[in-house]
Every structure is written in C-alpha cells, then in structure tokens.
N, C-alpha and C positions, 0 to 999 in steps of 0.2 A: 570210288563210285561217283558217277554224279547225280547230285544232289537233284530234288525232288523239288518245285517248285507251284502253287498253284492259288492264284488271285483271282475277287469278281471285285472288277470296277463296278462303281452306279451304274454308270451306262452299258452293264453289261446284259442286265434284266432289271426290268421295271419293278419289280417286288424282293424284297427278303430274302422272302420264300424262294422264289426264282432263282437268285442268286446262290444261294444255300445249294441248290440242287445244283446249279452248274456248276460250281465250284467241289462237290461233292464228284460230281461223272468226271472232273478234270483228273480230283487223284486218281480213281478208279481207271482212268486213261495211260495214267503214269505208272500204275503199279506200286502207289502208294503206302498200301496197306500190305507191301511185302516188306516192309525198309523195317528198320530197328525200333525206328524214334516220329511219333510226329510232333511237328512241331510246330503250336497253334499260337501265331501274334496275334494280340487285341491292337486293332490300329488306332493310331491314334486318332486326334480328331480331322485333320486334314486325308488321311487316306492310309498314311504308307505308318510302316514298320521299322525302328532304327535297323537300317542296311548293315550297321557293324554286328547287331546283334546276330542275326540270321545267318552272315555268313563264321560267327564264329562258330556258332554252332554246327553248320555244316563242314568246317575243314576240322573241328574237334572230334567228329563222327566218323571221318574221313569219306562224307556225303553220303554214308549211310541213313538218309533224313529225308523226311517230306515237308517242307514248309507251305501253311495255308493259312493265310488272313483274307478277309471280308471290307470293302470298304462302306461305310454306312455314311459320311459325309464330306466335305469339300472346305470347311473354313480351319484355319489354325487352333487348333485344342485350346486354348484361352479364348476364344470363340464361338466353340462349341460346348458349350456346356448344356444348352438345349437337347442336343443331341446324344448325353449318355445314356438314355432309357435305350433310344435307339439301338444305341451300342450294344448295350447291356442284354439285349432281344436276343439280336443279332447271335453274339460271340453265343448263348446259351442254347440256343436251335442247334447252332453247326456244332457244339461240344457234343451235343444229344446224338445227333446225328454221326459221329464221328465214333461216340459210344458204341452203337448200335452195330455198326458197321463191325467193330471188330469183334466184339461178343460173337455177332456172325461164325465168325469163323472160327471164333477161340471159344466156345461154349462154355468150357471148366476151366478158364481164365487163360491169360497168356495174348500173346500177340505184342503189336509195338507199344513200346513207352509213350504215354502221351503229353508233351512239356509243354507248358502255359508259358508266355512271356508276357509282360506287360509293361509299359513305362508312362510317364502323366497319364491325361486322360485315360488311354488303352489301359493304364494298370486302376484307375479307379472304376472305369468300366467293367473291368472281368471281375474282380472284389467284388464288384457288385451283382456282378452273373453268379457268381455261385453263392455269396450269403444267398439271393435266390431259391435257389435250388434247395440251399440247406433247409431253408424254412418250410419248402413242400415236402421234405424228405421229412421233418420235424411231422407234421400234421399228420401227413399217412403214419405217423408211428416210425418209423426208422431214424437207424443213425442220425443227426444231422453234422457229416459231415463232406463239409463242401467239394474235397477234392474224389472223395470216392460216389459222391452222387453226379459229379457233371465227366468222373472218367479220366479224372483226372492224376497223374503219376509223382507231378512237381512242376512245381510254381517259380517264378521269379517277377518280383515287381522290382522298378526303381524310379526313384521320383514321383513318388503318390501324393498327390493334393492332400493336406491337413482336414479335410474336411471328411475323407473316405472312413468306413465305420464298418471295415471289416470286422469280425469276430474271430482273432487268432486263436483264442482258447477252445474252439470249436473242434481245431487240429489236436489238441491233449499234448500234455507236458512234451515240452523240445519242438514238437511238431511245426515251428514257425520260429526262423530264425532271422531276430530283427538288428540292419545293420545301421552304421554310421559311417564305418569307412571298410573298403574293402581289409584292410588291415587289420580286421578286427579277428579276420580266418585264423592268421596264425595262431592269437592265443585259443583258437575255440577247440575244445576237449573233441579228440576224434568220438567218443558214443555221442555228443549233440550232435555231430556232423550226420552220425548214421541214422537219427532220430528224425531229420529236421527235412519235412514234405515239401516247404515254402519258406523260400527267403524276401526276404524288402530290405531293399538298400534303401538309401534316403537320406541324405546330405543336409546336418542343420542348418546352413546357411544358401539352400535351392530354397527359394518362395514360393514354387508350388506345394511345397512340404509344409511349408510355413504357411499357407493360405488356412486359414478355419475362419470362418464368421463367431467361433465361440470364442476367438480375442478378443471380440470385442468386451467382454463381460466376464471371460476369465485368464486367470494367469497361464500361457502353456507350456508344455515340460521341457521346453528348449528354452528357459527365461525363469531358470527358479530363484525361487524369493528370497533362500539364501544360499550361499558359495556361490562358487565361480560358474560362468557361464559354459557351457560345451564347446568345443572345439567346433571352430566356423562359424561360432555367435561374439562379435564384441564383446569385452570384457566390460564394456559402458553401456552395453542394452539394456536398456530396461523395461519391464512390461506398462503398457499406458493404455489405460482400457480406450478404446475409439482408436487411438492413435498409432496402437501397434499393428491393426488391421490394415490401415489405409496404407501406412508405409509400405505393408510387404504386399499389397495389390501394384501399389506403385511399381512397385521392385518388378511383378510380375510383366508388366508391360513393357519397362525399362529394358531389361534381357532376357527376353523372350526371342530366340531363335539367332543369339548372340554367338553361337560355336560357327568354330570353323570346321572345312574339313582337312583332316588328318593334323587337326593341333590338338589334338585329347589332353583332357585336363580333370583333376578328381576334384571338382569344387561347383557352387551350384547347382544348376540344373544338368549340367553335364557328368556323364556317364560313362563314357567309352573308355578311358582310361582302365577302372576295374573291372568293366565286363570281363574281357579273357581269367580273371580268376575267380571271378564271380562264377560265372556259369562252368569253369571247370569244376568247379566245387560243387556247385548244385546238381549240375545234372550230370553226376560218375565219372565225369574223364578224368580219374587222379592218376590213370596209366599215364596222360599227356605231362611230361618233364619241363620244368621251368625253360629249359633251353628250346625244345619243343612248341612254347607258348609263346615266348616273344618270338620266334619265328614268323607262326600263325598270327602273332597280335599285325605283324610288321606289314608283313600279305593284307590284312584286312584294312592296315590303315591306307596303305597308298592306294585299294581299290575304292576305298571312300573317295577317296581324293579323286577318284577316274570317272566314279558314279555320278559325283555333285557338278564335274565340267563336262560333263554333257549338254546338250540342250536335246532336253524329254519334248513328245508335242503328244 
C-alpha cells in the first residue's frame, strides 16, 4: 500500500489549535483512520521527525500506516528547550484528538494501533505529554496510566535528555522496556517482550542522555562509585560534581548534528543503526525475517542518503 503521510508546518495556521485541525482533516482526506497503525512523531525541536524512523516503519507495515507530526518550532533541539511546554501541548491535543476519532468509530474498542515515536527533545516532549495526562487521569480518580489515557498502543523513545522524569512504573512490572544497546533484544526473555508497552533506547556515552543538572550535586548511574564503568563510558571517568555537567553540555554542542547520511552508527547520539530492530520488536513486526530487515534497513539508508541531497526550500 502506500503509505499515509500528514504534516502542519507553522506557517501552516497561525494557532495550535488551527494546525491540529488541519492536520487532523488532512488524514481524514487520506483515509487515515482506515490503515492498521498510526503513527504519531513527536518532532523534534527544529520541525522534522528522524526520516529513517518513519520510513521504517512504513515499509515494515508494508505502508499499511498513517504518519502525523505537528511542527511547534524552527531552532535545533539544543535550542529549543524553551519550547517543550509547547511541544508538550501540542503532541497532547493531537493524541486526544486522534483518540477521539477512533473511539468514533470503534465504540467497544478496536480500530488502528496507535504508535508513539520520539527521539531528543521529541522524546522528552511526548514523556512529558503523557506523565500529563497521567496526572489528570490520577485526580478524576482513574488509572494513571500514561499510554491508555493519551490512546496510546506503544512507545519508542531514544536518546532522552537525563533530565526527562518520566514515570516508568506507572506502566506496571515489564511494562517499559529500558535499553543500552539494541543487543540487549536478544538476551530479553520473549513474556518481557510480550509485556513491554514502551521501550527507551539510550546510549551511555549520547550527552543528551547524559545531560541532568542533577550532576551537578549527585553521582549518576552511568559513573558508579564502585566497579567498572558501562559500556561507552571511559573506564577513567569519573564523577566531579560541577565538572561532570559542564563537560557533557560541552560534548553536547561539540556533536550535535555530527551524523552523516547513510553512515549509521550505534554510538552517541546516533540511532539509526538499531532502529530497524528496535522498532521491529516493539511495534509486532517479528513476521519481518532478519534477511527481510537488512533489506528494508538498506532501502531506508540510501533514501536517507537521497533525502539529505536535496535542496528543500
């Protein structure tokens, strides 16, 4: 099939609001709400959504998919940090919104899957859209759980800033499945696999991960006090209160938008490497076969590669 696609620039409508709705009658145009899966990016701070992510998912789907992100700002995610509340609005209206819709039609449940992606900002963003939500659903008395009050099916963050304050146990045992390396699937017991609503990936040695202001004053769990350090931390690190902060803000600017395209690599702040097993694992494709997946990985990379030498205007 082909795949489902639907964006509101800023300059698409002057409000939110506005944009929420246009972007809302766009899938309604497309037939959105007829497809399997949708599929909701939190963008990041500049606008756009990792392009590998999206289309992995749509050729794992076999473009059975609607994808819809919102853009709420214009400066590079280490930039924006003014702008997560924004975000944070934003991705939680259109989830409500996207809720709504298909209750519509599914009364006694059912309709498409609804899949959250998120990475930096975009994933500290939507974390933060539905603790949200949780905490309203908490007051009226209900559940508070995050992904069944904003309608949500399953989660993928990766590369979350250290400072994000999710509430995983809000998901209940297994329910959040927290990684280091994609490598980490194989040893995971298939009932956690069947358990697990939301995964985070997040590389100890990406300094978005590593960013907390709480370095300053405490020791953090990639720097413990004693044994060896985690894989992709120095085995000479050590934690310095003041000084472990500043290095990894440093770090932050240092390689920040450092990747190339189509050189994937599983270290730092890059991601695309594990995605295709990442998101085959999270979100049901275990029909798709290892030979199957580097295929699609290989498709995805050189359209990266096709995407980035464009000149956009």
């Amino acid at each position: 099939m082909r795949p489902i696609r639907a964006y509101a620039a800023l300059r698409s409508a002057p409000t939110p609001a506005a944009r929420i709705e246009l972007v809302m009658r766009e899938l309604e145009r497309q037939g959105a709400f007829s497809r399997s899966r949708i599929f909701v990016g939190a963008a990041t701070g500049g606008g756009h959504v990792n392009p590998v992510a999206v289309e992995l998912v749509e050729r794992l789907s076999g473009g059975d998919v609607a994808s819809v992100s919102i853009q709420y700002g214009t400066r590079p995610s280490i930039l924006s940090f003014d702008k997560v509340k924004d975000a944070r609005d934003v991705l939680e209206l259109l989830l409500d919104r996207i809720k709504r819709r298909i209750a519509a039609d599914h009364p006694n449940g059912g309709g498409p899957d609804v899949l959250l992606y998120g990475e930096s900002l975009g994933g500290w963003a939507s974390q933060g859209a539905l603790e949200a939500a949780a905490r309203r659903a908490e007051r009226a008395g209900q559940p508070a759980d995050p992904l069944r009050a904003t309608g949500i099916d399953t989660a993928v963050w990766v590369g979350i800033p250290g400072f994000s304050r999710f509430r995983r146990d809000r998901l209940g045992p297994g329910g959040m499945q927290v990684l280091s390396s994609v490598a980490q699937l194989e040893s995971l017991p298939a009932e956690d696999r069947s358990r697990a609503r939301a995964w985070e990936l997040s590389h100890f040695d990406d300094p978005v991960y590593r960013a907390d202001v709480a370095t300053i004053w405490r020791r953090p769990h990639w720097l413990p006090k004693d044994g060896n350090n985690p894989p992709g931390v120095a085995p000479t690190d050590r934690w310095r209160p003041v000084l472990t902060f500043l290095s990894t803000v440093t770090m932050m600017f240092v390689t920040a938008n450092n990747e190339r395209p189509g050189v994937w690599t599983e270290h730092g702040h890059d991601y695309r490497k594990e995605l295709p097993k990442l998101l085959r694992a999270a979100f049901g494709f275990d029909h798709v076969s290892d030979a199957e997946l580097a295929r699609i990985s290989e498709q995805v990379r050189q359209s990266e590669v096709w995407i980035m030498d464009q000149k956009w205007k």
